[in-house]
C-alpha positions as CSV (number, residue, x, y, z in Angstrom):
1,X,9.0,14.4,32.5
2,X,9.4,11.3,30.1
3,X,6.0,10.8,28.3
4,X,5.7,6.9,27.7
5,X,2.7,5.4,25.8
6,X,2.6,2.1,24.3
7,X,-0.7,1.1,22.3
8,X,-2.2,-2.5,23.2
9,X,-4.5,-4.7,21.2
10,X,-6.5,-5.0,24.5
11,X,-9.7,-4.4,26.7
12,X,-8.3,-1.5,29.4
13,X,-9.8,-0.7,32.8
14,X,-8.8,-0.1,36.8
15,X,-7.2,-3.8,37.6
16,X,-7.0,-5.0,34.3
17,X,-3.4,-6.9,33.7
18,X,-2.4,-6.7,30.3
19,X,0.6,-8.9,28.9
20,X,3.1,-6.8,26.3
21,X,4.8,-9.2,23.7
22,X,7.4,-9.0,21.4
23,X,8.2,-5.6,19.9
24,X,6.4,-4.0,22.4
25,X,7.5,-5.9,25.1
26,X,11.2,-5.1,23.7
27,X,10.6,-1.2,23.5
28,X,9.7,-1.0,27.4
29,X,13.0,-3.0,28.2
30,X,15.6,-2.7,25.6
31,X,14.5,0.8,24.6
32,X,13.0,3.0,27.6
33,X,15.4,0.5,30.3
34,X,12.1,-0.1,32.3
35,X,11.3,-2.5,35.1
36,X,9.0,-3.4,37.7
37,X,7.4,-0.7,39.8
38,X,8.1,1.8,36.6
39,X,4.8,3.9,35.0
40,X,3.6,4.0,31.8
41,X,0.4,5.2,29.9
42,X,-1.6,2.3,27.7
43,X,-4.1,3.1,25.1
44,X,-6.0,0.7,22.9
45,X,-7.5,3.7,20.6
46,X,-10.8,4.0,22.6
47,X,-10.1,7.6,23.0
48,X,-8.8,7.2,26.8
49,X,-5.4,6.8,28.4
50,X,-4.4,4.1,31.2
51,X,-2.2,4.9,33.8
52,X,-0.4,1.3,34.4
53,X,2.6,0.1,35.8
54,X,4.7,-3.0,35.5
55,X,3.8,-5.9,37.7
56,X,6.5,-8.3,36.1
57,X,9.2,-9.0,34.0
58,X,9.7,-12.4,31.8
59,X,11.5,-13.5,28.9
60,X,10.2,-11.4,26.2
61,X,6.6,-10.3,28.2
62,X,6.1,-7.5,30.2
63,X,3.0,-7.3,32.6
64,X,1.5,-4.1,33.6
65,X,-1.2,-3.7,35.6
66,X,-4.0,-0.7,35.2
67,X,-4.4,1.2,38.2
68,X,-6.2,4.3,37.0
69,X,-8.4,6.2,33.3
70,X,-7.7,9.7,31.9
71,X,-9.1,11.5,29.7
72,X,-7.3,12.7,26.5
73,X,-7.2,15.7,25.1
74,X,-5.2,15.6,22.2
75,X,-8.2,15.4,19.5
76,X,-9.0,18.4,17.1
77,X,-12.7,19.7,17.0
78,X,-12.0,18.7,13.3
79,X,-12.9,16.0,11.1
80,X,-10.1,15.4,8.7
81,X,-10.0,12.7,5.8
82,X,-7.1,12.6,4.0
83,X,-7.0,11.3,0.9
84,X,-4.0,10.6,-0.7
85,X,-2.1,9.8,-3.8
86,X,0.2,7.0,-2.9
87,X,3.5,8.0,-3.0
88,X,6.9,6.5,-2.7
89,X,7.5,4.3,0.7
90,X,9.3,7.2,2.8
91,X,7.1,10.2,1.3
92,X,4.1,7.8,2.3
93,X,5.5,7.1,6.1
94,X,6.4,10.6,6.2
95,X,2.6,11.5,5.4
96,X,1.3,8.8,7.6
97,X,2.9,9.9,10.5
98,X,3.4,13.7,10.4
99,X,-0.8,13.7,9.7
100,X,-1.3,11.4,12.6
101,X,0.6,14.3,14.5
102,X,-1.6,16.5,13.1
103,X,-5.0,15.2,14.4
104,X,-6.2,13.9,11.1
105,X,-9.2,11.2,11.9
106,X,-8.2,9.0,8.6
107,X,-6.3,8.2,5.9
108,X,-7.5,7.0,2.3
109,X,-4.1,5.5,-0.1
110,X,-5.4,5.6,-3.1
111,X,-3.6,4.2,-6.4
112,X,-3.7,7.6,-9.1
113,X,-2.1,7.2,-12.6
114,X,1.3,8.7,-11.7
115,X,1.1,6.7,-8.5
116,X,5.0,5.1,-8.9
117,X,4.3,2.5,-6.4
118,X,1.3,-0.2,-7.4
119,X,-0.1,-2.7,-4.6
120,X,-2.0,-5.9,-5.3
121,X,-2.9,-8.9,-3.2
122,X,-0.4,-9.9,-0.3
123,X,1.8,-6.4,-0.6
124,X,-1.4,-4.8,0.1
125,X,-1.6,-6.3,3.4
126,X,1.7,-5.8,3.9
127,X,1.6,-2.4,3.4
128,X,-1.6,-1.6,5.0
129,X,0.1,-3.4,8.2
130,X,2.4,-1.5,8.0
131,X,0.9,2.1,7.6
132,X,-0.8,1.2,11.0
133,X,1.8,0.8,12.4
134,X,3.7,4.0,11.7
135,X,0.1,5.7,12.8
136,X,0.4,3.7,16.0
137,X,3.6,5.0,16.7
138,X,3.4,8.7,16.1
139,X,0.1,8.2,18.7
140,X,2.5,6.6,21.1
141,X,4.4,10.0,20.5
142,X,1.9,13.0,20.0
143,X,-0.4,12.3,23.1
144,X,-3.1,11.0,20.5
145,X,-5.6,8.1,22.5
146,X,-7.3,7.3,19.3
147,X,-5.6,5.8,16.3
148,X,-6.8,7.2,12.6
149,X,-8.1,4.9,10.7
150,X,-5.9,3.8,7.7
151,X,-7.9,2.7,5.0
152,X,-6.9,-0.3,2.6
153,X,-5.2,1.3,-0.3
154,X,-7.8,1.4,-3.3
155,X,-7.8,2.6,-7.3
156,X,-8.7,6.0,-7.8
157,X,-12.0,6.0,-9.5
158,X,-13.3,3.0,-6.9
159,X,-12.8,5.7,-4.0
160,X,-14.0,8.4,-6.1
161,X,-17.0,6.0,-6.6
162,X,-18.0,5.6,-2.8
163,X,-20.2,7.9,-0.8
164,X,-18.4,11.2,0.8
165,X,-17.1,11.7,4.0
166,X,-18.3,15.1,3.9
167,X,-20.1,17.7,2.3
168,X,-16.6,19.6,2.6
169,X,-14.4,18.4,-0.2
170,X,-11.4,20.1,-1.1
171,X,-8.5,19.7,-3.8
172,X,-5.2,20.8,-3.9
173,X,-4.4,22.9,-7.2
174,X,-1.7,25.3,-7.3
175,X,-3.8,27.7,-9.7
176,X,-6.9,27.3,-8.3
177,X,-8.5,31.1,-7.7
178,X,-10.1,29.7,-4.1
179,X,-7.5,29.8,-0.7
180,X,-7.5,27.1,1.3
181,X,-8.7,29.4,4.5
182,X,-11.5,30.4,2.6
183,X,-13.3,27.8,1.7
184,X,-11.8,25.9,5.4
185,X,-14.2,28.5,7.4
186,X,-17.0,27.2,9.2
187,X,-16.5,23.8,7.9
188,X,-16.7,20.7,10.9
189,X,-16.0,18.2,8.7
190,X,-13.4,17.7,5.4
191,X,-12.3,15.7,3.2
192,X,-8.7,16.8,1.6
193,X,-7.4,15.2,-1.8
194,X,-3.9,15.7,-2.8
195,X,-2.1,14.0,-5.7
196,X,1.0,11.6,-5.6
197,X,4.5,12.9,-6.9
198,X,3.5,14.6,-10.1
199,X,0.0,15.4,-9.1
200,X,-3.0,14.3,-10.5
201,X,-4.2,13.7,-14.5
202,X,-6.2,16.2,-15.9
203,X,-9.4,13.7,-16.0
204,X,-9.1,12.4,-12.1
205,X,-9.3,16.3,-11.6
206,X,-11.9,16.8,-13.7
207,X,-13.6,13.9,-12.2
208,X,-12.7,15.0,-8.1
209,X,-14.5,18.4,-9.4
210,X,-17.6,16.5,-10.9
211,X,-17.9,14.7,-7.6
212,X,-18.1,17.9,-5.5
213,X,-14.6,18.9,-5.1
214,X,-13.2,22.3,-4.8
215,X,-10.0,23.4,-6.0
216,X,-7.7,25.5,-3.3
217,X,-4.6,27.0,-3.7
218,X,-1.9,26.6,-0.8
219,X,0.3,29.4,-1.4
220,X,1.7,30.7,-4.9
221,X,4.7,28.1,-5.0
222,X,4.4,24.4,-6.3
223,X,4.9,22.0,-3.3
224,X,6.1,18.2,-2.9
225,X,3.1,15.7,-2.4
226,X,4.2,15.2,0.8
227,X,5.1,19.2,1.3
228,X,1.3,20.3,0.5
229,X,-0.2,17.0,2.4
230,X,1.5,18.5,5.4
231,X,0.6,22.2,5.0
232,X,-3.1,21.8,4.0
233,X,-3.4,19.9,6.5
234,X,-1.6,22.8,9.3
235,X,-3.5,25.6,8.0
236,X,-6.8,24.0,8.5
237,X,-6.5,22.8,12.0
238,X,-5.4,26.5,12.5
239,X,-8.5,27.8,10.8
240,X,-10.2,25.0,13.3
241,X,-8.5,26.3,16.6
242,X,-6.6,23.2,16.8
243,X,-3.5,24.9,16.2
């Protein structure tokens, strides 16, 4: 059976109409070819699904009506923060999107020196924008009712500044003597670092480690930001039953 979600920027409940616009609006007609009387699943990241189906068709607007709340499962038992080097715009979609899949809770850009791609001012909205919505989507695909937070990107040492997400902090380094099970065992909440393309400087390690990081290996090869972002991230929702 077809599974089709769209995410709404609206209050959902039994007899709620809810009006789908532009892009969306375009995806349930152009895309999926649906039309009144058809089902659907809503979700407005408030960790529930919405049973709905369409009342009416207009030009460009589609109104579904709610007629019914499930509970989602697709959440993992674990808390993940990934934080990540910024890395070039498909590498960084490619992260966004497969770690959505992956039940991470959020998502912390952050600017490193041999980040290739810099944001300031408007393109940082721009790109923020856009980041949600690639998390949006892979929601819409995965099953996933609640949306990761994406955080505004930010300069290294600013996030490095800011209080920790958890007392679990881990740090990708290919010659570190920890694994990445080990020190994932027991552990409810984590925050995961990896570097950009090129990894990170000698003194933003140095610093991560000074701020409570661990260093973990994944594996005894050298993997692509968006490789180890990927893996790490696999093997500790495995270690966490998610998986």
């Amino acid at each position: 059976m077809r599974l089709i979600r769209v995410h709404v920027e609206a209050a959902l409940g039994p007899g709620a109409r809810v009006h789908l616009e532009g892009a969306a609006a375009a995806h349930v007609t152009r895309v999926l070819r649906l039309g009144a009387g058809d089902a659907l699943t809503l979700f407005n990241g408030d960790g529930s699904d919405y049973r709905a189906r369409i009342a009416g068709l207009g030009r460009g607007t589609v109104e579904a009506e709610v007629i019914g709340r499930a509970d989602a499962r697709a959440e993992s038992p674990l808390a993940v923060t990934l934080v990540q080097g910024i890395a070039r715009a498909e590498r960084m979609d490619l992260v966004l999107q497969k770690a959505t899949e992956l039940g991470v809770r959020a998502i912390l850009p952050v600017a490193t020196a041999r980040s290739v791609v810099r944001l300031d001012g408007p393109a940082r909205e721009r790109k923020s924008a856009h980041w949600r919505g690639v998390a949006i989507a892979a929601c819409e695909q995965c099953g996933r009712a609640r949306v990761p937070e994406v955080a505004q990107p930010r300069d290294f040492a600013a996030w490095l500044a800011e209080p920790a997400r958890s007392a679990v902090r881990l740090l990708l380094s290919p010659d570190a003597d920890l694994a990445l099970v080990t020190a994932a065992q027991g552990a409810t909440s984590i925050e995961l670092l990896v570097g950009p393309e090129g990894g990170l400087e000698d003194s933003e390690r140095e610093a991560a480690l000074a701020a409570g990081f661990r260093a973990c290996r994944l594996g005894p090869r050298v993997l692509r930001s968006e490789t180890a972002a990927l893996a790490a991230l696999a093997v500790l929702q495995a270690v966490a039953g998610d998986l």
